[in-house]
Residue frames as a rotation matrix with the C-alpha (Angstrom) as fourth column:
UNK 1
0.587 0.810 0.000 0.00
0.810 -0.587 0.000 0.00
0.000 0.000 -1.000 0.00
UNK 2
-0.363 -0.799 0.480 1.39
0.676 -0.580 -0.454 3.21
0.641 0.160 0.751 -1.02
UNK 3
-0.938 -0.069 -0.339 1.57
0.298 -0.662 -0.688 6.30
-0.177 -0.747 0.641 1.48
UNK 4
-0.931 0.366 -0.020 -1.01
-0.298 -0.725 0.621 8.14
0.212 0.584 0.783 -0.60
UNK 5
0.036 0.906 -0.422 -3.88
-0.049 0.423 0.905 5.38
0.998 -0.012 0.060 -0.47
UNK 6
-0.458 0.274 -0.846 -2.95
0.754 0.624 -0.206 4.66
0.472 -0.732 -0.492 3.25
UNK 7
-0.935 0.287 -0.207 -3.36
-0.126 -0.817 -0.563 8.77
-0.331 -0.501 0.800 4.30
UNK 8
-0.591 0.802 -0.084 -6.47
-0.692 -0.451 0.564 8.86
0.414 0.391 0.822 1.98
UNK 9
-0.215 0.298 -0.930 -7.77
0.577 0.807 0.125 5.45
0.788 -0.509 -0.345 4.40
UNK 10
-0.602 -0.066 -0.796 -7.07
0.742 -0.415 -0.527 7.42
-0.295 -0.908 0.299 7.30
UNK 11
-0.867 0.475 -0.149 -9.11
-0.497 -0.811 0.308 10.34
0.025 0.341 0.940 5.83
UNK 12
-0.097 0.901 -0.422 -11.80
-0.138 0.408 0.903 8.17
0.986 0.146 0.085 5.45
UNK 13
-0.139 0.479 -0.867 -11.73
0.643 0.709 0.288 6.90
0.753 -0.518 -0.407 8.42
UNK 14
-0.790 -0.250 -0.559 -11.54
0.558 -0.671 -0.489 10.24
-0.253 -0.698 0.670 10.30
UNK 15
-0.726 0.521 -0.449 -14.29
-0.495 -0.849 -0.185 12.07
-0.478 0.088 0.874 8.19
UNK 16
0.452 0.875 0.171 -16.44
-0.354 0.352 -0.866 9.30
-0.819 0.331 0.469 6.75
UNK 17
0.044 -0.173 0.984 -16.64
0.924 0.381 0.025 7.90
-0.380 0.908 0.177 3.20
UNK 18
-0.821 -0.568 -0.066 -15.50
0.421 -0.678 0.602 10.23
-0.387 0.466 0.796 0.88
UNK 19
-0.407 0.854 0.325 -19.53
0.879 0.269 0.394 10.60
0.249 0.446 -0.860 -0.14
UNK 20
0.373 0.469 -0.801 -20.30
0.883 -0.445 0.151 12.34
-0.285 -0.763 -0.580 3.13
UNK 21
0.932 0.072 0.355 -20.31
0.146 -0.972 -0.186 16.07
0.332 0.225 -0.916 2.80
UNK 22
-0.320 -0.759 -0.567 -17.09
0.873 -0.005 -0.487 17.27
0.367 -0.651 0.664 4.65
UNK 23
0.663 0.616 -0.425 -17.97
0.712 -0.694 0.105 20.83
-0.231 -0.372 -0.899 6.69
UNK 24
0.757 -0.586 -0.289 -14.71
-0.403 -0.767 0.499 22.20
-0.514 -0.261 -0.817 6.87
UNK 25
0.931 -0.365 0.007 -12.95
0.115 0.276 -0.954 21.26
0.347 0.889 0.299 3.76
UNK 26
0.161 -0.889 0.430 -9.58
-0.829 -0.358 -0.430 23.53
0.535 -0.287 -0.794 5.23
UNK 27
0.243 -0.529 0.813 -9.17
-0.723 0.460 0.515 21.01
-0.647 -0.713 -0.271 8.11
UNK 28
0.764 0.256 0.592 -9.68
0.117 0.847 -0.518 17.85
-0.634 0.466 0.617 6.02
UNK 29
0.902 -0.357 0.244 -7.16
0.039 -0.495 -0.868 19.54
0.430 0.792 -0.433 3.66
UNK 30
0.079 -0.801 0.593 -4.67
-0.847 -0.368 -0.383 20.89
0.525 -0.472 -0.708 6.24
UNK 31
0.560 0.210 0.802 -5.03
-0.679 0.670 0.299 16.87
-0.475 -0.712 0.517 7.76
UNK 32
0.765 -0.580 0.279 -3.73
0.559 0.383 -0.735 15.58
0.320 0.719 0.617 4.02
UNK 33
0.704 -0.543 0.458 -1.09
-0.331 -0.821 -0.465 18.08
0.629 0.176 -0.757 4.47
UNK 34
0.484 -0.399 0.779 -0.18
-0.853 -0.018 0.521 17.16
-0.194 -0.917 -0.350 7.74
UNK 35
0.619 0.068 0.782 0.01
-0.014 0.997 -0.076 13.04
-0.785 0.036 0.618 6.80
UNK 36
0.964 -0.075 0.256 1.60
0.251 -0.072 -0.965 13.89
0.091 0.995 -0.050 3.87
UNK 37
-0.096 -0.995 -0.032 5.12
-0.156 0.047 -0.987 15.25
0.983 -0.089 -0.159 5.41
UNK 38
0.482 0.171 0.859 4.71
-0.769 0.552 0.322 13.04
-0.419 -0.816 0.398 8.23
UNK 39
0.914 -0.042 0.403 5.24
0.266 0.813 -0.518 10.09
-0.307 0.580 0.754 5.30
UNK 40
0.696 -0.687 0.208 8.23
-0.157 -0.429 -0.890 12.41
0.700 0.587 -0.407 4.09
UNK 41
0.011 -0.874 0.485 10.04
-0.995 -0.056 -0.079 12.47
0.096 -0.482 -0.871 7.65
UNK 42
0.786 -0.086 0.612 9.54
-0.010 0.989 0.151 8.81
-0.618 -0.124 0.776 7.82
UNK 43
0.918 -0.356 0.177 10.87
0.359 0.554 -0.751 8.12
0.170 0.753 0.636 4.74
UNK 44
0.431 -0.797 0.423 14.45
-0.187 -0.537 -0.822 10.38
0.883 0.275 -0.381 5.27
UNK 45
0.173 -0.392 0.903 14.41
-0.970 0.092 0.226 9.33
-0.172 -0.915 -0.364 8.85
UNK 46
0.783 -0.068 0.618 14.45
-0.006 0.993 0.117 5.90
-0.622 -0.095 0.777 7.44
UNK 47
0.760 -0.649 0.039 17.13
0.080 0.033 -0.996 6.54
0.645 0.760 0.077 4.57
UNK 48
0.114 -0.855 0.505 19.78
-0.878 -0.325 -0.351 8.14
0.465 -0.404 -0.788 7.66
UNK 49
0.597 -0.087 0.797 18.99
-0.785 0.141 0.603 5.30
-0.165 -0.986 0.016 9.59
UNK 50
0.955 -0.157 0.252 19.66
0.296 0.481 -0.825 2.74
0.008 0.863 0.506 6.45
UNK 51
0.323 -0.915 0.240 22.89
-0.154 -0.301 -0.941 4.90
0.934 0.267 -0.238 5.53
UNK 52
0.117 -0.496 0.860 24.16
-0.992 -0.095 0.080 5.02
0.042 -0.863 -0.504 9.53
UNK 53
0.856 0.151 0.495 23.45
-0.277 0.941 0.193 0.96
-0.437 -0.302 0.847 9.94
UNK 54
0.963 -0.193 0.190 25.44
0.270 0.755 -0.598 0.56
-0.028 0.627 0.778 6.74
UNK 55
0.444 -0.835 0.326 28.43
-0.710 -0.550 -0.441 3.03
0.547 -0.036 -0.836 8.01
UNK 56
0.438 0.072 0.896 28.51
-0.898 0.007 0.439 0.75
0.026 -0.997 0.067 11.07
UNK 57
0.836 0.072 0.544 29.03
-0.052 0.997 -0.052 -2.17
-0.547 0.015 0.837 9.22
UNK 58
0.494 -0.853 0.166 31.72
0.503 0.125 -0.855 -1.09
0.709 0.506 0.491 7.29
UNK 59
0.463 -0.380 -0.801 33.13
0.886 0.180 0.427 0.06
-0.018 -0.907 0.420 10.55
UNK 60
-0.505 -0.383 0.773 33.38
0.327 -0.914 -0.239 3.82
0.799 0.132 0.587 10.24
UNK 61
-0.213 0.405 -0.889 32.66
0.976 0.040 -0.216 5.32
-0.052 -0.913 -0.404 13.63
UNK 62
-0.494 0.052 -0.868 32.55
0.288 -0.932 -0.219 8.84
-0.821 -0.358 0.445 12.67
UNK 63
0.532 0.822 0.201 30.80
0.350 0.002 -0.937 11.12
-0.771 0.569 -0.287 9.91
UNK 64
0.210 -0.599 -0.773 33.74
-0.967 -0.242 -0.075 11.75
-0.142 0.764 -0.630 7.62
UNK 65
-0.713 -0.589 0.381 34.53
-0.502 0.808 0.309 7.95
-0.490 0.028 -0.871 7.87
UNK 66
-0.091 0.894 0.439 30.91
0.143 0.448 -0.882 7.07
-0.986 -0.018 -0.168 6.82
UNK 67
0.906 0.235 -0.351 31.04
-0.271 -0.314 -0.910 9.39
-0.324 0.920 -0.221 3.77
UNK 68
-0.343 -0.671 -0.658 34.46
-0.938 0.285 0.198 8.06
0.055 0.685 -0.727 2.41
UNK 69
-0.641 0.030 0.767 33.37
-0.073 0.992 -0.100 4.51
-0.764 -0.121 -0.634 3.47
UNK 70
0.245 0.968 0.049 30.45
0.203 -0.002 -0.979 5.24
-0.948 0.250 -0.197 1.02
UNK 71
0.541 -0.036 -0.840 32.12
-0.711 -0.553 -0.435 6.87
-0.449 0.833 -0.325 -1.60
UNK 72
-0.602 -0.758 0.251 34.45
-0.587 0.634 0.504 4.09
-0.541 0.156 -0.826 -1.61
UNK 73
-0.103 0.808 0.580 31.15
0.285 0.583 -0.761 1.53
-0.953 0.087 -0.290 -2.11
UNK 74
0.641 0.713 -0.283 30.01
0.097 -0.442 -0.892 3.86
-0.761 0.544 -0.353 -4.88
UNK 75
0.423 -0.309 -0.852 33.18
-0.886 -0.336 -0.318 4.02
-0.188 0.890 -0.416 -6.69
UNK 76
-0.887 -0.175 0.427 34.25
-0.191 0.982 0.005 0.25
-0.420 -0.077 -0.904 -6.23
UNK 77
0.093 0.792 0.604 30.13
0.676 0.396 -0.622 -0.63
-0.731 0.466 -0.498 -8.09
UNK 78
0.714 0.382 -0.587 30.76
-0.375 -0.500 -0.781 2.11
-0.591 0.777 -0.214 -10.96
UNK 79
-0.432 -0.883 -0.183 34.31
-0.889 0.384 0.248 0.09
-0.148 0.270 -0.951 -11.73
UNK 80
-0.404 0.503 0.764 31.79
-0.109 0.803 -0.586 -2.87
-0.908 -0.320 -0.270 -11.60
UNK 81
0.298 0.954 -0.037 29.36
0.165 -0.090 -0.982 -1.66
-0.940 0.286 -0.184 -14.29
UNK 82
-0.514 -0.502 -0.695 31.97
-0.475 -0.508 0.718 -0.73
-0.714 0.700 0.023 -17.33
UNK 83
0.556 0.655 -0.512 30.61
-0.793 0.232 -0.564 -1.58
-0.250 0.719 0.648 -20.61
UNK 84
-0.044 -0.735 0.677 30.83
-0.212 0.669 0.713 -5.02
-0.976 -0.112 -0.185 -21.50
UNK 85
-0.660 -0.719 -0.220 31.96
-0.435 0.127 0.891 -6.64
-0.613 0.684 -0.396 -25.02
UNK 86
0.220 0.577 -0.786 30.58
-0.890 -0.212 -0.404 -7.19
-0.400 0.789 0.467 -27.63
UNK 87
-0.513 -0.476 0.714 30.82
-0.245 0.879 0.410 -11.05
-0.823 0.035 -0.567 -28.24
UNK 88
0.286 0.701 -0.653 29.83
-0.941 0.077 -0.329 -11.52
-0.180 0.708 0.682 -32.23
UNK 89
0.369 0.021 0.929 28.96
0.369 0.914 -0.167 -15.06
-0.853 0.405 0.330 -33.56
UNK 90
-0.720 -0.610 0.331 30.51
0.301 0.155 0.941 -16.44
-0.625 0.777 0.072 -36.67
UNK 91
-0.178 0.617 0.767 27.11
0.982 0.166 0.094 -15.66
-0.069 0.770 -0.635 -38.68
UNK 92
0.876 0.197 -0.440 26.71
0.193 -0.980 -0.053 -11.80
-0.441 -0.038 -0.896 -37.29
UNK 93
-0.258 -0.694 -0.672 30.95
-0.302 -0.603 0.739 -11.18
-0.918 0.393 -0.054 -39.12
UNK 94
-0.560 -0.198 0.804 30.04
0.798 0.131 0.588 -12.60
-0.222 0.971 0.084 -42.49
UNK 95
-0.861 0.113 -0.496 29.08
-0.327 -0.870 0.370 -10.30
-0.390 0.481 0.785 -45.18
UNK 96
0.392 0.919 0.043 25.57
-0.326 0.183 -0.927 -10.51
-0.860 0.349 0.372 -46.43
């Protein structure tokens, strides 16, 4: 379930079925709002914690050691990814 449908659940379930009149549109509004960068600090509080676990494991105890320990990661998988060869069968070099 994505954020979006689960806030617009909650909505429902705070103000009714979406059918029901609302009175005060602003709250109902300023309630999406609210749920809405709630779901954002989750999500970034969940990336630092994600990125701190994975400092920990590569055994960097500080925050300059974390970000080289990363950059390392990041340039050690782009040295991974080079372009590979071109392997042509004997039928793809003859000439038509």
């Amino acid at each position: 379930m994505t954020s979006d449908k689960l806030i617009e659940a909650v909505l429902v379930a705070v103000y009714g079925d979406e059918g029901e009149q609302v009175d005060d549109g602003r709250a109902l509004h300023m309630l999406r709002q609210a749920l809405h960068g709630l779901a954002r600090l989750a999500r970034s509080e969940q990336l630092m914690a994600m990125r701190r676990d994975t400092a920990r494991a590569a055994g960097a105890s500080g925050r300059r050691q974390m970000r080289a320990v990363l950059r390392r990661a990041a340039a050690q998988a782009a040295v991974g990814q080079g372009q590979l060869t071109l392997a042509l069968g004997a039928s793809e070099t003859a000439a038509p």
